[in-house]
C-alpha positions as CSV (number, residue, x, y, z in Angstrom):
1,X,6.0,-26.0,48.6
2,X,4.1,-22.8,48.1
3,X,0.2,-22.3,48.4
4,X,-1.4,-23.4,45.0
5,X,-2.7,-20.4,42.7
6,X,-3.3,-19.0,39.3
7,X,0.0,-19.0,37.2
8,X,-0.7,-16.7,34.3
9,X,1.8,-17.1,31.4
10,X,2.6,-14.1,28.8
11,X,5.1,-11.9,27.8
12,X,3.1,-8.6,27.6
13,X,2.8,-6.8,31.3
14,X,0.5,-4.2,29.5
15,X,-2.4,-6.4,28.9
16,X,-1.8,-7.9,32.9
17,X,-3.7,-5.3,35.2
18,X,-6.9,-5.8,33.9
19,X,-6.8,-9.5,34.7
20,X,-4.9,-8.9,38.3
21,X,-7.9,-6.7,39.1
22,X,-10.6,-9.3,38.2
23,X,-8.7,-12.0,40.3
24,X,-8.4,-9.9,43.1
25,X,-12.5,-9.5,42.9
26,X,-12.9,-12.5,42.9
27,X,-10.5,-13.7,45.7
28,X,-8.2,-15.8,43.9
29,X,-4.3,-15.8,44.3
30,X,-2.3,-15.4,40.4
31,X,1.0,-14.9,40.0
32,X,2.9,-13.7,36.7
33,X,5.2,-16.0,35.0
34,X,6.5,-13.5,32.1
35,X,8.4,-15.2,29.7
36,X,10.5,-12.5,28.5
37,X,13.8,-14.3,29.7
38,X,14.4,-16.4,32.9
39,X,15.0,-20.3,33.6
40,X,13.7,-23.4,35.3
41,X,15.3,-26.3,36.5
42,X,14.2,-29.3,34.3
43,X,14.9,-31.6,37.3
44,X,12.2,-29.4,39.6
45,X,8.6,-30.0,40.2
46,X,6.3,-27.1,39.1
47,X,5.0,-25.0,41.9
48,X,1.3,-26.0,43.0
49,X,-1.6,-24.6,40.8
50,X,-3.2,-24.3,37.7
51,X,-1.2,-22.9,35.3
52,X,-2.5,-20.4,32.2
53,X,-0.9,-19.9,28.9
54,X,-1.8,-17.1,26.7
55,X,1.5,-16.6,24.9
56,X,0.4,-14.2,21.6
57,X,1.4,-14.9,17.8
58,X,2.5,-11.1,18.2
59,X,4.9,-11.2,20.7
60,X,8.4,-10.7,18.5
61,X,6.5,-7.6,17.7
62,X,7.1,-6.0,21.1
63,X,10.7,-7.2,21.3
64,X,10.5,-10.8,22.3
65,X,11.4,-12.9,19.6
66,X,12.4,-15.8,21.4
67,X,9.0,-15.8,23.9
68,X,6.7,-18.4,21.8
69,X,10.1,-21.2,22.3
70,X,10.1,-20.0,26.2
71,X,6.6,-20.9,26.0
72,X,6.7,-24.1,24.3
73,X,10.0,-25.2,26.7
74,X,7.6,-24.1,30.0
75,X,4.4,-26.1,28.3
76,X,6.0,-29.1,27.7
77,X,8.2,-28.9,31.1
78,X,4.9,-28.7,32.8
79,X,2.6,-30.8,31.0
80,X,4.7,-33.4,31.7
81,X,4.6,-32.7,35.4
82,X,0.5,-33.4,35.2
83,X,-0.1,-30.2,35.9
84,X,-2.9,-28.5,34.6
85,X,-2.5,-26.3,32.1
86,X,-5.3,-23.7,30.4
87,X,-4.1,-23.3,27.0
88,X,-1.5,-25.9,26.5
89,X,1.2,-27.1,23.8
90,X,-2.0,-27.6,21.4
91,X,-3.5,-24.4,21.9
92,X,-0.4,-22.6,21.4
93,X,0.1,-24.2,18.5
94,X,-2.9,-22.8,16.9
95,X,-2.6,-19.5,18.2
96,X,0.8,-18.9,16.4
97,X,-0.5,-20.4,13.1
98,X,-3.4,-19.0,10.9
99,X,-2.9,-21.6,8.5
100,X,-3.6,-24.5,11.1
101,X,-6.9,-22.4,12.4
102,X,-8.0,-22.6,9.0
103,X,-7.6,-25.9,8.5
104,X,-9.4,-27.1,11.4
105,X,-12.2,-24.5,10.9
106,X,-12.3,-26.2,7.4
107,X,-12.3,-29.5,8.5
108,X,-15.3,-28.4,10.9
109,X,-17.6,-27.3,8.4
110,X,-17.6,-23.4,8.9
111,X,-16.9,-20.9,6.0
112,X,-13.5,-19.6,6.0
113,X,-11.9,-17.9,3.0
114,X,-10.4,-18.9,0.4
115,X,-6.4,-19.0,1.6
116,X,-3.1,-19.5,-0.3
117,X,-0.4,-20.2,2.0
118,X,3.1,-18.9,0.6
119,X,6.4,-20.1,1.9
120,X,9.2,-17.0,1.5
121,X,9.1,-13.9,-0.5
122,X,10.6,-15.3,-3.8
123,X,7.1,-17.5,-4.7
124,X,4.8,-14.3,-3.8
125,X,4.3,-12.8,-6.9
126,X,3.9,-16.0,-9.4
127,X,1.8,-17.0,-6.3
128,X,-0.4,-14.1,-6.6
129,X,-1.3,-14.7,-10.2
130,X,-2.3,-18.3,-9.3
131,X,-4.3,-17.1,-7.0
132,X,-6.4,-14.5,-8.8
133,X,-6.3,-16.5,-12.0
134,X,-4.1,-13.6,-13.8
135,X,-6.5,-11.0,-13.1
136,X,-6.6,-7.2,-11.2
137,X,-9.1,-8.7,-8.6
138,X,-8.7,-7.3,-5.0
139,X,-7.3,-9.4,-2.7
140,X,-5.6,-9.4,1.1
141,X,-2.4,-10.4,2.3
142,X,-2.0,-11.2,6.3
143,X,1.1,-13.1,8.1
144,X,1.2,-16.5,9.9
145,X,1.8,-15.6,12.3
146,X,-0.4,-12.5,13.0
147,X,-2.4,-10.9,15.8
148,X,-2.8,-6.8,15.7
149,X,-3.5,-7.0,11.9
150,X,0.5,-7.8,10.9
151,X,0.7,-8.2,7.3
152,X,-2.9,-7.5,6.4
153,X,-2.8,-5.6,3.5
154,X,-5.4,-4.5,0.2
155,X,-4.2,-4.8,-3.1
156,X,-6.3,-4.2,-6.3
157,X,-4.0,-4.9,-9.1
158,X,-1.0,-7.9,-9.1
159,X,1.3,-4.8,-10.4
160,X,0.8,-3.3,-7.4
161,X,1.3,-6.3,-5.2
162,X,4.7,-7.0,-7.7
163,X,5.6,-3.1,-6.2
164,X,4.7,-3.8,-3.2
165,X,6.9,-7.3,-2.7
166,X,9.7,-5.4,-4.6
167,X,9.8,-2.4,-2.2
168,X,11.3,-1.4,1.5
169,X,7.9,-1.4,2.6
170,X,7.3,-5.6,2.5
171,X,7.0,-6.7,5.8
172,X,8.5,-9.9,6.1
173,X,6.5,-12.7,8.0
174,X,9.0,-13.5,11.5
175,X,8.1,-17.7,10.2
176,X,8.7,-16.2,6.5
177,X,5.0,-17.8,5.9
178,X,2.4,-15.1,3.8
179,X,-1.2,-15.9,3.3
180,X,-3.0,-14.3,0.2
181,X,-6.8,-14.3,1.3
182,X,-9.8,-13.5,-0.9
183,X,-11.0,-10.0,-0.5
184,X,-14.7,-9.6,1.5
185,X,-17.4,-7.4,1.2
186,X,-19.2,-6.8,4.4
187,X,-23.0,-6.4,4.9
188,X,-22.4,-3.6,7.0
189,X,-18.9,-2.1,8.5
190,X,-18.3,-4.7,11.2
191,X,-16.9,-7.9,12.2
192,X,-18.3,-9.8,15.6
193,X,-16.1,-11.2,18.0
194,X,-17.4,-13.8,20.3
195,X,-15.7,-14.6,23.6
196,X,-15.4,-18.0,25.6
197,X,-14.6,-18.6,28.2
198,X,-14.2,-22.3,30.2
199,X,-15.6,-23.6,26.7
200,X,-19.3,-21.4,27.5
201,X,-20.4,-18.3,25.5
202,X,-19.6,-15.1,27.9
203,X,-20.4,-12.2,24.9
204,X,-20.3,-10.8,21.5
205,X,-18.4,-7.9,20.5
206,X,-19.6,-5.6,17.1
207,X,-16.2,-4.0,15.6
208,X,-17.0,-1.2,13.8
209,X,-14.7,-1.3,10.7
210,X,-15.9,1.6,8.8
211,X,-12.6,3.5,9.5
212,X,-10.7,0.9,7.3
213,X,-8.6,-0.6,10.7
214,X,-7.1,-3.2,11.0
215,X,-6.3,-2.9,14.8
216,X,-9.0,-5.2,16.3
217,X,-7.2,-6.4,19.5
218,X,-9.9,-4.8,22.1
219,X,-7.7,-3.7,24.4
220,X,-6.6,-0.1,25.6
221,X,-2.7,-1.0,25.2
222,X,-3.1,-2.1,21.9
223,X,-4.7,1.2,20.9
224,X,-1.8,2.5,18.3
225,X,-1.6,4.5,15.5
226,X,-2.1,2.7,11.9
227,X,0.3,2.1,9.3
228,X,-1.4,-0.5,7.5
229,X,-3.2,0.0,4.0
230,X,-6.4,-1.1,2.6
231,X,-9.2,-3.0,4.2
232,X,-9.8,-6.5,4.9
233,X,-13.3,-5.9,4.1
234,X,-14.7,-3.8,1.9
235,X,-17.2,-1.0,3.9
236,X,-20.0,-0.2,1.9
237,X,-20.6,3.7,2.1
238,X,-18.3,4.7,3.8
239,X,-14.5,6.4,3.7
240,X,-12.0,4.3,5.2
241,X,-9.9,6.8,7.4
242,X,-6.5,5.3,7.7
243,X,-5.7,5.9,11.6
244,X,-9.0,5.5,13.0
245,X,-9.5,3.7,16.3
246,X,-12.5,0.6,16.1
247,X,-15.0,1.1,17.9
248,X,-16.3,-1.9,20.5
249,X,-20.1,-2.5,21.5
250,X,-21.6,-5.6,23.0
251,X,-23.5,-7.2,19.8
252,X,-26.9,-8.6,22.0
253,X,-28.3,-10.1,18.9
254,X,-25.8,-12.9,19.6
255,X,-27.0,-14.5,22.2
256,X,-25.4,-18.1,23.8
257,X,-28.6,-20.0,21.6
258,X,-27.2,-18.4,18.1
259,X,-26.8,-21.4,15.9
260,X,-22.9,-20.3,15.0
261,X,-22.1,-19.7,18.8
262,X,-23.4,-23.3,19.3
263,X,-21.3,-24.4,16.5
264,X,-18.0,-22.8,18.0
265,X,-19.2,-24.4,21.1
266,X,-18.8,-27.5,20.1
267,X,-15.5,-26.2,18.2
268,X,-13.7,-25.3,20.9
269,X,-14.9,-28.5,23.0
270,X,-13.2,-30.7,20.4
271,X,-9.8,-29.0,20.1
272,X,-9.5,-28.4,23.7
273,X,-9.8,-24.6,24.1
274,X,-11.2,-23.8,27.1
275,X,-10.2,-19.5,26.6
276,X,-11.0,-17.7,23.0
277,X,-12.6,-14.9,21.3
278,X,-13.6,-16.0,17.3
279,X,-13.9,-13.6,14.9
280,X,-16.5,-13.6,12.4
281,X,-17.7,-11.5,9.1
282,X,-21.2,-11.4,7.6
283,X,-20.5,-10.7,3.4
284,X,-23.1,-8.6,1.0
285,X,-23.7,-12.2,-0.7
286,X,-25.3,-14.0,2.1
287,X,-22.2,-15.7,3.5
288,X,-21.0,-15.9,7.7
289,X,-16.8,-16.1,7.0
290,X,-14.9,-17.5,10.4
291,X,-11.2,-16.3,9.9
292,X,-9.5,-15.8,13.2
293,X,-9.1,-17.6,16.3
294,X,-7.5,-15.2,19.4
295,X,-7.0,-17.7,22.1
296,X,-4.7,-15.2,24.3
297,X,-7.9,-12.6,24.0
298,X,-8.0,-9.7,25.1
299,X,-11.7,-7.1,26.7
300,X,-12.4,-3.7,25.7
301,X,-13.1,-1.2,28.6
302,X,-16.1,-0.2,27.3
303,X,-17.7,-3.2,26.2
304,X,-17.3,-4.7,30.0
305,X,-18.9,-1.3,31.3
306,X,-22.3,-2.8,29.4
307,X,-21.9,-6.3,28.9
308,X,-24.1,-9.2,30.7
309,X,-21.3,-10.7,32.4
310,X,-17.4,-9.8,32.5
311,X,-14.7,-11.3,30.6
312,X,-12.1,-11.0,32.9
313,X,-14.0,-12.4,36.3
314,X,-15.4,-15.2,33.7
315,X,-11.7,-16.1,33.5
316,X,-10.6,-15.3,37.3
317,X,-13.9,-17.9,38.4
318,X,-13.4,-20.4,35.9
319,X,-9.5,-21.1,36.9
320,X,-10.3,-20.3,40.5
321,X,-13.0,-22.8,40.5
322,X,-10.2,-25.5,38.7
323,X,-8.0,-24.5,41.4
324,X,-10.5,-24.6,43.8
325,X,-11.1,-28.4,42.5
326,X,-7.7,-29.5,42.2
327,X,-6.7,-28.4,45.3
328,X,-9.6,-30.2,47.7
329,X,-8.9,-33.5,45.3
330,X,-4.9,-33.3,46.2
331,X,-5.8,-32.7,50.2
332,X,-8.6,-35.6,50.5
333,X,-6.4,-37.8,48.5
């Protein structure tokens, strides 16, 4: 048997050397599983460790269709080994489905927006007018399974929505499900992101929006250039420039005692995430709108130059410490 350590799983080997880093601080042995292709023997016992999921929604977007099923085959193959997993079957679940994060951030009593789910392209248009009541109202589409602002879309008029679902340019959802969103005004250009991690508030993360982007993933690798119109949000003052990079900055107004960071708290306890960043958006008419849960997140450079703690050695000392625990328990048993 070999020496218990971190397993990290994922299919992305970009977002991977910031994490390797922080568990080599912190003096803790991981080891990649990338589920790009590969095989296990269903008859095997799972190597020794604690094993860490953070499969992303966006991952047929970089060429690995078939990734999320790996996933789901490995989770399940090790779960019912008994060993622990970070970011199981249930969290993966969520992660590849906006319309079950809005559910159970419904259910929980937070403000999410108003959401039409709409199952293949044919229904989108009649859908539309249900939605908006008939009317040229803005309103967003995004996909369900999104991450790196796939689908998200501005449209003002249902014409130009009827042009837009008639033309070469639709993108078609990978599980053919499109969500039509109400349209938000922010206070002020920015959305907060607040980070978890082992279930406790690490930081939060201002956004700037102003240049209309929909690119929010905080990490350097995701930094691409935009082909996405409109704005989730609408930026008061400002010009939307389509292209621009966000901007990231520690928000230290949001401290662990806020009363929304004690309500995801308590969020994440209950579905049994122990690893997420929440996004959130303050409106013009007084409202706090939670829409996204990233729970294969992601840490901006920058932000960890100036931020109380680190996200990535958060991570490398919480599953250390579970490794840490697990193994003592297996060699006094």
């Amino acid at each position: 048997m070999s020496t218990p350590r971190v397993y990290v799983i994922h299919e992305n080997p970009e977002w991977f050397p910031p994490l390797a880093a922080a568990f080599e601080a912190e003096g803790v042995p991981v080891e990649e599983i990338l589920l790009t292709e590969g095989q296990i023997d269903l008859a095997a016992e799972p190597a020794p460790g604690v094993y860490w999921s953070r499969m992303s929604a966006s991952s047929h977007t970089r060429g690995h269709e078939h990734s999320k099923e790996y996933t789901r085959a490995v989770l399940g193959w090790l779960e019912r080994a008994g060993r622990q997993v970070v970011g199981g079957s249930h969290v993966l679940e969520l992660e590849v489905s906006k319309v079950a994060q809005h559910g159970l951030l419904r259910n929980a009593g937070f403000d999410v927006p108003r959401t039409t789910a709409v199952f293949g392209t044919a229904p989108l248009e009649d859908a539309a007018r249900t939605f908006t009541g008939g009317q040229d109202v803005p309103f967003i589409t995004k996909h369900n399974q999104g991450g790196k602002g796939l689908g998200v879309r501005r449209f003002d008029s249902l014409a130009e929505f009827d042009a837009y679902v008639d033309s070469p340019e639709f993108e078609e959802p990978v599980d053919g499900i499109t969500l039509l969103q109400e349209y938000l005004t922010a206070r002020e250009p920015f959305i907060t992101r607040v980070e978890f991690v082992g279930g406790e508030f690490v930081y939060a993360v201002r956004v700037d929006t102003s240049a209309g982007s929909f690119e929010l993933c905080p990490a350097d690798a995701c930094e691409v250039p935009q082909v996405i119109a409109g704005a989730v949000c609408d930026v008061p003052g400002t010009a939307a420039a389509a292209g621009a990079p966000a901007a990231f900055s520690v928000r230290t107004d949001v401290t662990a005692e806020h009363p929304l960071v004690q309500q995801l708290r308590t969020f994440l306890a209950e579905q049994r995430i122990q690893i997420a960043g929440v996004e959130f958006m303050e409106t013009t008419d007084g409202r706090t709108v939670v829409y996204d849960v990233n729970t294969n997140t992601n840490y901006n450079p920058a932000v960890e130059e100036t931020a109380p703690a680190s996200g990535p050695r958060s991570i490398a000392r919480y599953l250390g410490g579970l490794l840490a625990a697990e193994y003592a328990s297996a060699t006094t048993a």
